[in-house]
mmJSON file of the N, C-alpha and C atoms, coordinates in Angstrom:
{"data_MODEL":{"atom_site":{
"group_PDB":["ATOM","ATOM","ATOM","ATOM","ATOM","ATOM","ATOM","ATOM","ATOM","ATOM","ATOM","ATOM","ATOM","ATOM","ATOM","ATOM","ATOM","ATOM","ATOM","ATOM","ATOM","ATOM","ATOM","ATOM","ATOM","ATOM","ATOM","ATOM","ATOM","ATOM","ATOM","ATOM","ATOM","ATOM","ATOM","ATOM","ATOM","ATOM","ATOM","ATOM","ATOM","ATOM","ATOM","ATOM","ATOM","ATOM","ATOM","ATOM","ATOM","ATOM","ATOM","ATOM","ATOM","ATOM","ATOM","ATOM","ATOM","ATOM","ATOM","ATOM","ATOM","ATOM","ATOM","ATOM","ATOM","ATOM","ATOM","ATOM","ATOM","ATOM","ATOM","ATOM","ATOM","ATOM","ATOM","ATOM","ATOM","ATOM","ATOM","ATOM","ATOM","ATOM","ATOM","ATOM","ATOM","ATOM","ATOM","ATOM","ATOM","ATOM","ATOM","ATOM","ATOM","ATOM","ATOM","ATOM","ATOM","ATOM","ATOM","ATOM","ATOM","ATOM","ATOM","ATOM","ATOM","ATOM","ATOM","ATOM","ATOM","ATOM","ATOM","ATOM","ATOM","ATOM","ATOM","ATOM","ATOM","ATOM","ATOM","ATOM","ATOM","ATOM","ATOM","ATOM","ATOM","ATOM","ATOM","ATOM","ATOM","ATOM","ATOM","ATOM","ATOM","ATOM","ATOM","ATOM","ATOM","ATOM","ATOM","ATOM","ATOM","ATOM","ATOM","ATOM","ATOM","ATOM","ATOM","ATOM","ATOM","ATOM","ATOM","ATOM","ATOM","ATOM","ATOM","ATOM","ATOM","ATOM","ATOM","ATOM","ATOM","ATOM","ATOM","ATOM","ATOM","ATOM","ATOM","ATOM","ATOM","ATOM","ATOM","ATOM","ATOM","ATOM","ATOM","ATOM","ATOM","ATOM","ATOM","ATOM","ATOM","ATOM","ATOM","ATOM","ATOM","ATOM","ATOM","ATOM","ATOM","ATOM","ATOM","ATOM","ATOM","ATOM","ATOM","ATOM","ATOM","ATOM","ATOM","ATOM","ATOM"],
"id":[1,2,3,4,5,6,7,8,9,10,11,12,13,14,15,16,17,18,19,20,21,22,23,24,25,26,27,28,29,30,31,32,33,34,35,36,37,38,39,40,41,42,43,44,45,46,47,48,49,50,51,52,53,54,55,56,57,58,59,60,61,62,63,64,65,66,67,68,69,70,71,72,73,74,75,76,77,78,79,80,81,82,83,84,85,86,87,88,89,90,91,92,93,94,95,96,97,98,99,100,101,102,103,104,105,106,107,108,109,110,111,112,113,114,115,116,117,118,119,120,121,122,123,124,125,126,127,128,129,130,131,132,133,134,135,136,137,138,139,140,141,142,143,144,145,146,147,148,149,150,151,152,153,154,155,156,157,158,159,160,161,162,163,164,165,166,167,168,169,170,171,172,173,174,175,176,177,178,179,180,181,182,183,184,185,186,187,188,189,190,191,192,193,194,195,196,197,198,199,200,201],
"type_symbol":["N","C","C","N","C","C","N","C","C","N","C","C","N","C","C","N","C","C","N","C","C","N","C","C","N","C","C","N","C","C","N","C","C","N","C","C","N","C","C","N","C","C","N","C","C","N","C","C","N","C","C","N","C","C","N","C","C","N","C","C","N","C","C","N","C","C","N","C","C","N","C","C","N","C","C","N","C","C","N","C","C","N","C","C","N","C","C","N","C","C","N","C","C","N","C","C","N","C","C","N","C","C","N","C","C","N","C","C","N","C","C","N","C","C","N","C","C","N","C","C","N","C","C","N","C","C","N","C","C","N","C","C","N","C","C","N","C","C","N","C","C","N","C","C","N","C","C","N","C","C","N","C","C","N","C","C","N","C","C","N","C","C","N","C","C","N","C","C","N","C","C","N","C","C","N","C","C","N","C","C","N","C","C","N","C","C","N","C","C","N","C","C","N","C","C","N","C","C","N","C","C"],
"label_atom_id":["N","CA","C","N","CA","C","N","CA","C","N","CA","C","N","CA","C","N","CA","C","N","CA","C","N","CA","C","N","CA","C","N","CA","C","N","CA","C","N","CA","C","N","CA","C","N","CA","C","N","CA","C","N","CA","C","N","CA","C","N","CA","C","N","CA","C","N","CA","C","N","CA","C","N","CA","C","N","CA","C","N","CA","C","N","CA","C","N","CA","C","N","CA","C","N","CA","C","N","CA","C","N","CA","C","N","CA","C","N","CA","C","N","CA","C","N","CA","C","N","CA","C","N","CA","C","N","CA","C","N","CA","C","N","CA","C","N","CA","C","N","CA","C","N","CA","C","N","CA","C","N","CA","C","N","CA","C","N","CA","C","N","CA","C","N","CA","C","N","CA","C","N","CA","C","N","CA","C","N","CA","C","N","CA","C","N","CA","C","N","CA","C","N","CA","C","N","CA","C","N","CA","C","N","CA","C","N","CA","C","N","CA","C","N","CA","C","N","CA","C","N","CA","C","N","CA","C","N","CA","C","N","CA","C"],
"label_alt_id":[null,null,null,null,null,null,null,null,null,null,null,null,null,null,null,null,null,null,null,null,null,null,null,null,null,null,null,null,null,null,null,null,null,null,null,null,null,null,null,null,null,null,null,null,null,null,null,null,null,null,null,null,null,null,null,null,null,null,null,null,null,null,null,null,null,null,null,null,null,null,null,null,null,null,null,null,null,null,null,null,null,null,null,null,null,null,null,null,null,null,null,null,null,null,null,null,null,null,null,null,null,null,null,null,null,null,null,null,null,null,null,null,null,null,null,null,null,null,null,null,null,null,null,null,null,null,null,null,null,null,null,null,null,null,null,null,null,null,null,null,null,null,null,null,null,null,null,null,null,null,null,null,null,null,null,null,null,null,null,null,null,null,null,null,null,null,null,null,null,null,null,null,null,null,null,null,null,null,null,null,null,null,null,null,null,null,null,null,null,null,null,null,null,null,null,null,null,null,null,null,null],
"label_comp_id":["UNK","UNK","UNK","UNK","UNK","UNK","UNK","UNK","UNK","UNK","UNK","UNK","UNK","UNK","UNK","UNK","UNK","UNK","UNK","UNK","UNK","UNK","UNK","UNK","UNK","UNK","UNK","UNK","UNK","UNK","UNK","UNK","UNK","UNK","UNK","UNK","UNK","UNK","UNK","UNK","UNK","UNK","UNK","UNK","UNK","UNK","UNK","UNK","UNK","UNK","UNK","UNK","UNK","UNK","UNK","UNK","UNK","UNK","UNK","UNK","UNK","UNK","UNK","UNK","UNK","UNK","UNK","UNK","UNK","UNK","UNK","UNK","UNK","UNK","UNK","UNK","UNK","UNK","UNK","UNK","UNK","UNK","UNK","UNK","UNK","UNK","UNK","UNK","UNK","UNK","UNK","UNK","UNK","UNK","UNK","UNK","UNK","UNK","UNK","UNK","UNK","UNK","UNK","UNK","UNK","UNK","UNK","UNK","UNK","UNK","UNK","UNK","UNK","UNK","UNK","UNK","UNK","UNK","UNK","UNK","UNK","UNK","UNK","UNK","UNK","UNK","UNK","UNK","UNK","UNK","UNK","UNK","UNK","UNK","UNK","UNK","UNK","UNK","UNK","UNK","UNK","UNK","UNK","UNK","UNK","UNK","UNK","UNK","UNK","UNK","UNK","UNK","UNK","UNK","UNK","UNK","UNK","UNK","UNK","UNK","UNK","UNK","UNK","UNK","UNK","UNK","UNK","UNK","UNK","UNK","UNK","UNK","UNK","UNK","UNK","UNK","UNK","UNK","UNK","UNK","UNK","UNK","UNK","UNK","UNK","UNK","UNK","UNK","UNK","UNK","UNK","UNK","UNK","UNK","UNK","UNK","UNK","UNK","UNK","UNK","UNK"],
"label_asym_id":["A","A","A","A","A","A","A","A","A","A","A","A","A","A","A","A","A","A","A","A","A","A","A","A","A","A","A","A","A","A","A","A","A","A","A","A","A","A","A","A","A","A","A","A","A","A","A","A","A","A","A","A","A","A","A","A","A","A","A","A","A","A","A","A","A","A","A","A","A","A","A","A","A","A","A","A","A","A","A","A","A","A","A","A","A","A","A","A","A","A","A","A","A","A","A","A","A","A","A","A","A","A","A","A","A","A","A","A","A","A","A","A","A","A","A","A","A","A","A","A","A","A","A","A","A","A","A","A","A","A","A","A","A","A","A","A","A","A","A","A","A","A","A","A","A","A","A","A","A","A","A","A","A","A","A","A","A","A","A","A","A","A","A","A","A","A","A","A","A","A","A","A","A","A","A","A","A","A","A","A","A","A","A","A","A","A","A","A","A","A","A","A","A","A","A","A","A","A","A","A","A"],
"label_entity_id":["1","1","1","1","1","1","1","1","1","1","1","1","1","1","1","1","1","1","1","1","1","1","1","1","1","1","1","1","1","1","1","1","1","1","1","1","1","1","1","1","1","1","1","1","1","1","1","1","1","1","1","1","1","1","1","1","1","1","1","1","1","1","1","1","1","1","1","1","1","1","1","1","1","1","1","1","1","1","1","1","1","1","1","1","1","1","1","1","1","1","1","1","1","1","1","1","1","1","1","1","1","1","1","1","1","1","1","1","1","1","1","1","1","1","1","1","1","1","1","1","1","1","1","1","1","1","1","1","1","1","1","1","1","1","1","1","1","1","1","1","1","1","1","1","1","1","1","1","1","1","1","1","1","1","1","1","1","1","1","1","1","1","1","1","1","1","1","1","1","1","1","1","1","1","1","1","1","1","1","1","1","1","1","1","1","1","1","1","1","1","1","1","1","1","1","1","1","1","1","1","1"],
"label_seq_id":[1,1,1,2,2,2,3,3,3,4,4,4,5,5,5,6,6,6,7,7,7,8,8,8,9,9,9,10,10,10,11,11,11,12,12,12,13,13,13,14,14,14,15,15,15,16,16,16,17,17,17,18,18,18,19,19,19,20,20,20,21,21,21,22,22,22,23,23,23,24,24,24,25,25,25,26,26,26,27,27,27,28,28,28,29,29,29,30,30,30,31,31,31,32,32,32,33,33,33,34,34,34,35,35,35,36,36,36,37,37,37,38,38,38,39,39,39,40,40,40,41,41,41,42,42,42,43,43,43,44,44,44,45,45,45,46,46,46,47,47,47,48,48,48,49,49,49,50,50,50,51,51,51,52,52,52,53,53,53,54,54,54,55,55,55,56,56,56,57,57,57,58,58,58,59,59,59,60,60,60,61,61,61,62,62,62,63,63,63,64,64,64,65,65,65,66,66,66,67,67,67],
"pdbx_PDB_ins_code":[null,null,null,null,null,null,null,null,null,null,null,null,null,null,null,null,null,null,null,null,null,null,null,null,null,null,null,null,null,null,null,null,null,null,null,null,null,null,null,null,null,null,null,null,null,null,null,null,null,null,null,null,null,null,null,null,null,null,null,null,null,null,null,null,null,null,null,null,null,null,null,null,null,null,null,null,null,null,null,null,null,null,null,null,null,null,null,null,null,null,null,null,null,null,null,null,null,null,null,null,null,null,null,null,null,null,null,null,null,null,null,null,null,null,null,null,null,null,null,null,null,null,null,null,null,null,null,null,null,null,null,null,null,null,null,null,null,null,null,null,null,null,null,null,null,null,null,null,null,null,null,null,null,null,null,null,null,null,null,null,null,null,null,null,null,null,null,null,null,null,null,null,null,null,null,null,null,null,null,null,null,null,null,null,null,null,null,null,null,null,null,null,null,null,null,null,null,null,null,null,null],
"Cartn_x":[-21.245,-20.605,-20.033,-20.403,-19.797,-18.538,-17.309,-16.349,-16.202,-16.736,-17.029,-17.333,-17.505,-18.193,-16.705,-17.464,-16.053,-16.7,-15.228,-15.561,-14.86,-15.545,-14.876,-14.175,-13.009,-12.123,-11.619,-12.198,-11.367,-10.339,-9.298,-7.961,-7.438,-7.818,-7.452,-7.717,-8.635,-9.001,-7.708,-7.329,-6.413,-5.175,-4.888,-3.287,-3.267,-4.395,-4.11,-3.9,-4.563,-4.544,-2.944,-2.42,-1.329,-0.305,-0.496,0.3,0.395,-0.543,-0.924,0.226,-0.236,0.864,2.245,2.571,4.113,4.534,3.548,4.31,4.504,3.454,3.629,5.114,4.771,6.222,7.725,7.591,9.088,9.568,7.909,8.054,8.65,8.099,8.484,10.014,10.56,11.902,12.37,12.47,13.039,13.597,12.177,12.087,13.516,13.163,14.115,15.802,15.402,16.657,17.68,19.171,20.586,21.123,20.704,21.893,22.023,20.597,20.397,20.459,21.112,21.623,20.062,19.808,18.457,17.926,19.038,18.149,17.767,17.482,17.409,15.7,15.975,15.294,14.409,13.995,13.33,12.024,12.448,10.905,9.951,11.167,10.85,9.816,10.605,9.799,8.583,8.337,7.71,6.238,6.545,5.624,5.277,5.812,5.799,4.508,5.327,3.982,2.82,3.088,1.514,0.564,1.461,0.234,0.323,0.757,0.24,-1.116,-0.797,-1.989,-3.258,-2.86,-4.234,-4.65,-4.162,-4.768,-5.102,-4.908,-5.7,-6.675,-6.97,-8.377,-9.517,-9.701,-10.43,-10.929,-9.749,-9.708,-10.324,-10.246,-10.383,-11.527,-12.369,-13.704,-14.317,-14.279,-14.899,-14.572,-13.584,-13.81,-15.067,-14.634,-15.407,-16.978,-17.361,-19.004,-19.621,-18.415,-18.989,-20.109,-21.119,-21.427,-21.349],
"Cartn_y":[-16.688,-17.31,-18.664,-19.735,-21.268,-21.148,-22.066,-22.136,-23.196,-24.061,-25.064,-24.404,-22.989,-22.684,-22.619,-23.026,-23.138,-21.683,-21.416,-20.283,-20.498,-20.081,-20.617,-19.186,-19.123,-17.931,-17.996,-17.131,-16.835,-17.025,-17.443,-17.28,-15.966,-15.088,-13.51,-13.449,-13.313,-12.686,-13.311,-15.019,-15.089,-15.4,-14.188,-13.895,-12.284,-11.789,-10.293,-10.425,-11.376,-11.311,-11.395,-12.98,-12.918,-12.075,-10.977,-9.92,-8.848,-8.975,-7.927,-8.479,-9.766,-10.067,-10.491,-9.931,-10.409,-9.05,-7.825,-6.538,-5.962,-6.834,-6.633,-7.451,-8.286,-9.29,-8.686,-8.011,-7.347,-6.087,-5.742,-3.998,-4.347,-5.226,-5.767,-6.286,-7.042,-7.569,-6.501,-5.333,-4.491,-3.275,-3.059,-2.593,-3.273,-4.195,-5.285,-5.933,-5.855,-5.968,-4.957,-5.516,-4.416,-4.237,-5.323,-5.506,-4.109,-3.582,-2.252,-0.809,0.158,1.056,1.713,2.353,2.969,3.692,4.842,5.741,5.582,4.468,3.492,2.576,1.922,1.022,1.232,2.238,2.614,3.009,4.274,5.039,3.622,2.785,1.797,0.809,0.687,-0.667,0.047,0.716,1.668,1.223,2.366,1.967,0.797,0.275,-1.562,-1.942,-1.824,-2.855,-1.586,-0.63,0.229,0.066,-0.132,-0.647,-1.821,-3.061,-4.444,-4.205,-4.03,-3.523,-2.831,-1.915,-1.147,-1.951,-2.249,-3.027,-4.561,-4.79,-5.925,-6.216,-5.307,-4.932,-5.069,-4.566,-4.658,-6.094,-5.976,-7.796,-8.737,-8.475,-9.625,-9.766,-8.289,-7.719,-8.507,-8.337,-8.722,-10.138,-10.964,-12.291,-12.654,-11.948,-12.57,-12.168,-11.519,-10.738,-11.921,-12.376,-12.724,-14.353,-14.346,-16.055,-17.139],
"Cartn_z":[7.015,5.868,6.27,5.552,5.421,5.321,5.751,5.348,3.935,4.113,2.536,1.8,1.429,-0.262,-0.941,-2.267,-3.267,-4.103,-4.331,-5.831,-6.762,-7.979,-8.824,-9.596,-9.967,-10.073,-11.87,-12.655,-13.656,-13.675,-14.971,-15.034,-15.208,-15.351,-15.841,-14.327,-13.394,-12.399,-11.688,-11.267,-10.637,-10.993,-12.337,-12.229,-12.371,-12.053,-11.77,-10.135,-9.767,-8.195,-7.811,-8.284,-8.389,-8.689,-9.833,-10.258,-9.124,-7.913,-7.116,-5.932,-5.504,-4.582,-5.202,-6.044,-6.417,-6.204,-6.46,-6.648,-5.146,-4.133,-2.998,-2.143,-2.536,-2.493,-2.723,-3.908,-4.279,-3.338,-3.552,-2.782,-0.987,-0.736,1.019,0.933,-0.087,-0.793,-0.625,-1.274,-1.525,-0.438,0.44,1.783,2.67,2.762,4.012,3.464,2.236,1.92,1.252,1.523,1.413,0.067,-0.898,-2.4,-2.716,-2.884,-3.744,-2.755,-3.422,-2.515,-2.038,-0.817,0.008,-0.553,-1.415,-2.639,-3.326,-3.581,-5.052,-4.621,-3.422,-2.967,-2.375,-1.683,-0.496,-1.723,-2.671,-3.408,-4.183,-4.576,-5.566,-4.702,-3.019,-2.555,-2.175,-1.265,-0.933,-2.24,-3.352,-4.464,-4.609,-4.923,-5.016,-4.168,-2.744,-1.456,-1.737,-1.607,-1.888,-3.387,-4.178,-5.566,-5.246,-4.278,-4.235,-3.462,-1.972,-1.494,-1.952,-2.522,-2.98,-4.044,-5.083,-6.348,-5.258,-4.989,-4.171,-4.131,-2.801,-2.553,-3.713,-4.494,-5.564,-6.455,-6.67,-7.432,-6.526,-5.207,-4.427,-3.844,-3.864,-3.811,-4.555,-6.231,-7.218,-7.3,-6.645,-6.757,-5.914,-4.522,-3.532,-3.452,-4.637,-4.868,-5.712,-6.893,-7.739,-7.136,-8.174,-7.316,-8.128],
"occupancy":[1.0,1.0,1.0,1.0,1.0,1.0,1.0,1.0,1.0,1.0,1.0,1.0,1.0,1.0,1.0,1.0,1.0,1.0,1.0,1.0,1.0,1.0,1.0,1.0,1.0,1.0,1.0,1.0,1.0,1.0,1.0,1.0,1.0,1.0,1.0,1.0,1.0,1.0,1.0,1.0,1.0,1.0,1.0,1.0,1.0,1.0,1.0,1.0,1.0,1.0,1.0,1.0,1.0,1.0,1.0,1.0,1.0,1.0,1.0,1.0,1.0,1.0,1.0,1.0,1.0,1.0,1.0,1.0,1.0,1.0,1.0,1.0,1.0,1.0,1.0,1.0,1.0,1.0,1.0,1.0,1.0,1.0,1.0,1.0,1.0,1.0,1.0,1.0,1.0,1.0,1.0,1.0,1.0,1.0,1.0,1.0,1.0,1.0,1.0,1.0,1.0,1.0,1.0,1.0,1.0,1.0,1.0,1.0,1.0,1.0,1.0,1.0,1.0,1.0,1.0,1.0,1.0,1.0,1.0,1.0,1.0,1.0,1.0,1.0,1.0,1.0,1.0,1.0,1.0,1.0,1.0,1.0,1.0,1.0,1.0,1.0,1.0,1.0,1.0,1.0,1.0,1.0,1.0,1.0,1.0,1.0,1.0,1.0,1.0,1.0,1.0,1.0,1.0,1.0,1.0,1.0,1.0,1.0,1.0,1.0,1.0,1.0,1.0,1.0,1.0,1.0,1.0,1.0,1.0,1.0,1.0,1.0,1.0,1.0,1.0,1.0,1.0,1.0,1.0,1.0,1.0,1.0,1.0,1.0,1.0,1.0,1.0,1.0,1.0,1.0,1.0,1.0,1.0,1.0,1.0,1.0,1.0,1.0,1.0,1.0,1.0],
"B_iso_or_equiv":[0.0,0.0,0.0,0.0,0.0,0.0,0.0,0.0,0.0,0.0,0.0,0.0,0.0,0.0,0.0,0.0,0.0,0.0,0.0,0.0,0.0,0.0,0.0,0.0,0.0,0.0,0.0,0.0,0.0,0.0,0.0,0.0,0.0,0.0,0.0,0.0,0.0,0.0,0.0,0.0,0.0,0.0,0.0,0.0,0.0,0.0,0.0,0.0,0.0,0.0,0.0,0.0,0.0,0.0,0.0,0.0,0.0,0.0,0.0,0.0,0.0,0.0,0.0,0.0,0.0,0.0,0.0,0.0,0.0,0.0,0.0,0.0,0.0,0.0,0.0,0.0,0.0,0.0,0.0,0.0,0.0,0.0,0.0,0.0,0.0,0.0,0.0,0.0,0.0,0.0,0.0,0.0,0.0,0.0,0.0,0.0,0.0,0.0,0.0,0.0,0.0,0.0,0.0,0.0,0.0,0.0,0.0,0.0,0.0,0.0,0.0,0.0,0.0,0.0,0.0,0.0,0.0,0.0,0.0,0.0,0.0,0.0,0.0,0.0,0.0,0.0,0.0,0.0,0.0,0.0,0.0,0.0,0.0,0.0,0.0,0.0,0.0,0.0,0.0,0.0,0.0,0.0,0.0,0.0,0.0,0.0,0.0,0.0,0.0,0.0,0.0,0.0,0.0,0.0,0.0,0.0,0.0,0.0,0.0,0.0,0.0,0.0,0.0,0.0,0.0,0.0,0.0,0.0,0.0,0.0,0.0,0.0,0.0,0.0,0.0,0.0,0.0,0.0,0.0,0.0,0.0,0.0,0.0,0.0,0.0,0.0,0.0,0.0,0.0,0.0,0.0,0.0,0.0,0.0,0.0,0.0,0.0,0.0,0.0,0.0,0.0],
"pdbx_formal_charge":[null,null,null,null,null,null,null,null,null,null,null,null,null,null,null,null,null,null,null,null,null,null,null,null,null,null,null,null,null,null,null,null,null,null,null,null,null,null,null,null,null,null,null,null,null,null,null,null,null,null,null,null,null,null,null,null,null,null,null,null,null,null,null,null,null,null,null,null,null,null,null,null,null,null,null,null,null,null,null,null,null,null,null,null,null,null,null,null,null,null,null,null,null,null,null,null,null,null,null,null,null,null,null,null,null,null,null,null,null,null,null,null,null,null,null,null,null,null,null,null,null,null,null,null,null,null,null,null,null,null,null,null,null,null,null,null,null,null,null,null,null,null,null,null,null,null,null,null,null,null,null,null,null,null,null,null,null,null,null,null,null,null,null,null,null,null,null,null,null,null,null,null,null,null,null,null,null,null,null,null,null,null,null,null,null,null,null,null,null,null,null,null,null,null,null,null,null,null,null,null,null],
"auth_seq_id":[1,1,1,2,2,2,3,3,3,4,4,4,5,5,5,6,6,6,7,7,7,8,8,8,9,9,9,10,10,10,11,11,11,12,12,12,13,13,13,14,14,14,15,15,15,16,16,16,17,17,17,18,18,18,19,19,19,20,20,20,21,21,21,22,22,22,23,23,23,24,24,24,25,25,25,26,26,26,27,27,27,28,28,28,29,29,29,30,30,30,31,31,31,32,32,32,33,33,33,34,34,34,35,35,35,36,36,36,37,37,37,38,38,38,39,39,39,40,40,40,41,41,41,42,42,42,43,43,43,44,44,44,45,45,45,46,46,46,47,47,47,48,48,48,49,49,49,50,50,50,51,51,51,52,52,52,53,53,53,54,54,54,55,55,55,56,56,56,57,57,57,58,58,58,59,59,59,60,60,60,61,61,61,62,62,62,63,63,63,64,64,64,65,65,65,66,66,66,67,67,67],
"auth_comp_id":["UNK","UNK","UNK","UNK","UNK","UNK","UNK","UNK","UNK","UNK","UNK","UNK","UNK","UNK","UNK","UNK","UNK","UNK","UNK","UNK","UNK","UNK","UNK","UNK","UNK","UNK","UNK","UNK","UNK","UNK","UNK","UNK","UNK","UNK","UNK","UNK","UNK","UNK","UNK","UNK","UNK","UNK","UNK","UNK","UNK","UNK","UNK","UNK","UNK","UNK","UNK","UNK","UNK","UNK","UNK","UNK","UNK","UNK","UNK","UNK","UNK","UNK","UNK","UNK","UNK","UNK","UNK","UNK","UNK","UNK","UNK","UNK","UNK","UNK","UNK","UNK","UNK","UNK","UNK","UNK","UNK","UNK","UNK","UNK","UNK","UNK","UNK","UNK","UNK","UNK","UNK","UNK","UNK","UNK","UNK","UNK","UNK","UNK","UNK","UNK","UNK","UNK","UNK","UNK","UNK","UNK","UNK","UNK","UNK","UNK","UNK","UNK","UNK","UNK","UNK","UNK","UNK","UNK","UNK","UNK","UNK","UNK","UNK","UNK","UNK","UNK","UNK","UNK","UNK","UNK","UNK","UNK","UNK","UNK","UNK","UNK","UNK","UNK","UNK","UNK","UNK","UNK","UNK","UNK","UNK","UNK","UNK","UNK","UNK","UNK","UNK","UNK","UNK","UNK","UNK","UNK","UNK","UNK","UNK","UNK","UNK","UNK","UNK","UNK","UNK","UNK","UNK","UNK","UNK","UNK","UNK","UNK","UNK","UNK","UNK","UNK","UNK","UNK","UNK","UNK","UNK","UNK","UNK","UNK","UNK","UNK","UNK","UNK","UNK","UNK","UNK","UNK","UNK","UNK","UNK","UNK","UNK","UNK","UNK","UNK","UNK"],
"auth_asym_id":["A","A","A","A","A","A","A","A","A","A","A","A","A","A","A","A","A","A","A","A","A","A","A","A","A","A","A","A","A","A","A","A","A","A","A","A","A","A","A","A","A","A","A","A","A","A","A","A","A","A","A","A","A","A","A","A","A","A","A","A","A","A","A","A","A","A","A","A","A","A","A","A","A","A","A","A","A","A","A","A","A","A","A","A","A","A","A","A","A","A","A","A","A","A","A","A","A","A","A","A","A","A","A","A","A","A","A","A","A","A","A","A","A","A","A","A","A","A","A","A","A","A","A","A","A","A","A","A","A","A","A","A","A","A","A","A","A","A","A","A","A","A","A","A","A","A","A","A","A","A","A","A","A","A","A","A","A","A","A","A","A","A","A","A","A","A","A","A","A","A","A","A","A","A","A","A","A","A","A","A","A","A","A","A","A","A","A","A","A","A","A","A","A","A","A","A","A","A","A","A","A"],
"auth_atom_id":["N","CA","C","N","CA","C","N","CA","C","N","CA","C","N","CA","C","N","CA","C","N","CA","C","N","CA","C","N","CA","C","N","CA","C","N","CA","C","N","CA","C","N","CA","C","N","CA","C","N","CA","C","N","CA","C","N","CA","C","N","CA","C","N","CA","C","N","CA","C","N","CA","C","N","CA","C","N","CA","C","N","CA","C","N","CA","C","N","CA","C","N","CA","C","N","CA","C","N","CA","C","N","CA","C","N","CA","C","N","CA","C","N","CA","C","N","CA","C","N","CA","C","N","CA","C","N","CA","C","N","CA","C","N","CA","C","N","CA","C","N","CA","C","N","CA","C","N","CA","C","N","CA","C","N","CA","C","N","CA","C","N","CA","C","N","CA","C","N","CA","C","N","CA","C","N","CA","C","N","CA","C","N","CA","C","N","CA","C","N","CA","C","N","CA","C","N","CA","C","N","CA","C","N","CA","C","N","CA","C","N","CA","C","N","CA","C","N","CA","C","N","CA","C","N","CA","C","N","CA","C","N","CA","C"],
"pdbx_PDB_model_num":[1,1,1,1,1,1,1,1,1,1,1,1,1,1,1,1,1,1,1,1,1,1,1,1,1,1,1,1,1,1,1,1,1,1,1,1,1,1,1,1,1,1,1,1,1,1,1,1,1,1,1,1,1,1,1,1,1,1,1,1,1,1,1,1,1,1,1,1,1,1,1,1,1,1,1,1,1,1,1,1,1,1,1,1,1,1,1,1,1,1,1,1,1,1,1,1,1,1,1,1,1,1,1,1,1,1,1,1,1,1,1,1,1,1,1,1,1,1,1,1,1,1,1,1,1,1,1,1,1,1,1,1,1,1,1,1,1,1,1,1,1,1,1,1,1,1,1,1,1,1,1,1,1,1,1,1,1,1,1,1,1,1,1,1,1,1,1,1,1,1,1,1,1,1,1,1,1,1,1,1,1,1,1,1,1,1,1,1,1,1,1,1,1,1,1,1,1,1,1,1,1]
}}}
């Protein structure tokens, strides 16, 4: 694979992508940080970085298939 190929990315495709790393973003936020009490924070971040991650994958599949 070239490093110069351009792709060209739907707007729906890259703000689901985006929607994927924000939920990963919060869930890691949430992990590492104190505001919110551990019983509270931990199931929430936890969920969070695991549906960023997994919904990822996919989206990012189907960008990178498409030609």
């Amino acid at each position: 694979m070239r490093c110069d190929t351009e792709k060209t990315v739907a707007l729906l495709d890259l703000g689901l992508l985006a929607g994927t790393r924000v939920m990963l973003g919060v869930g890691l936020g949430l992990l590492l940080g104190r505001r919110v009490p551990a019983r509270l924070r931990r199931p929430v971040g936890w969920a969070l970085l695991a549906l960023g991650c997994l919904s990822t994958l996919p989206i990012a599949c189907r960008i990178w298939r498409r030609d």
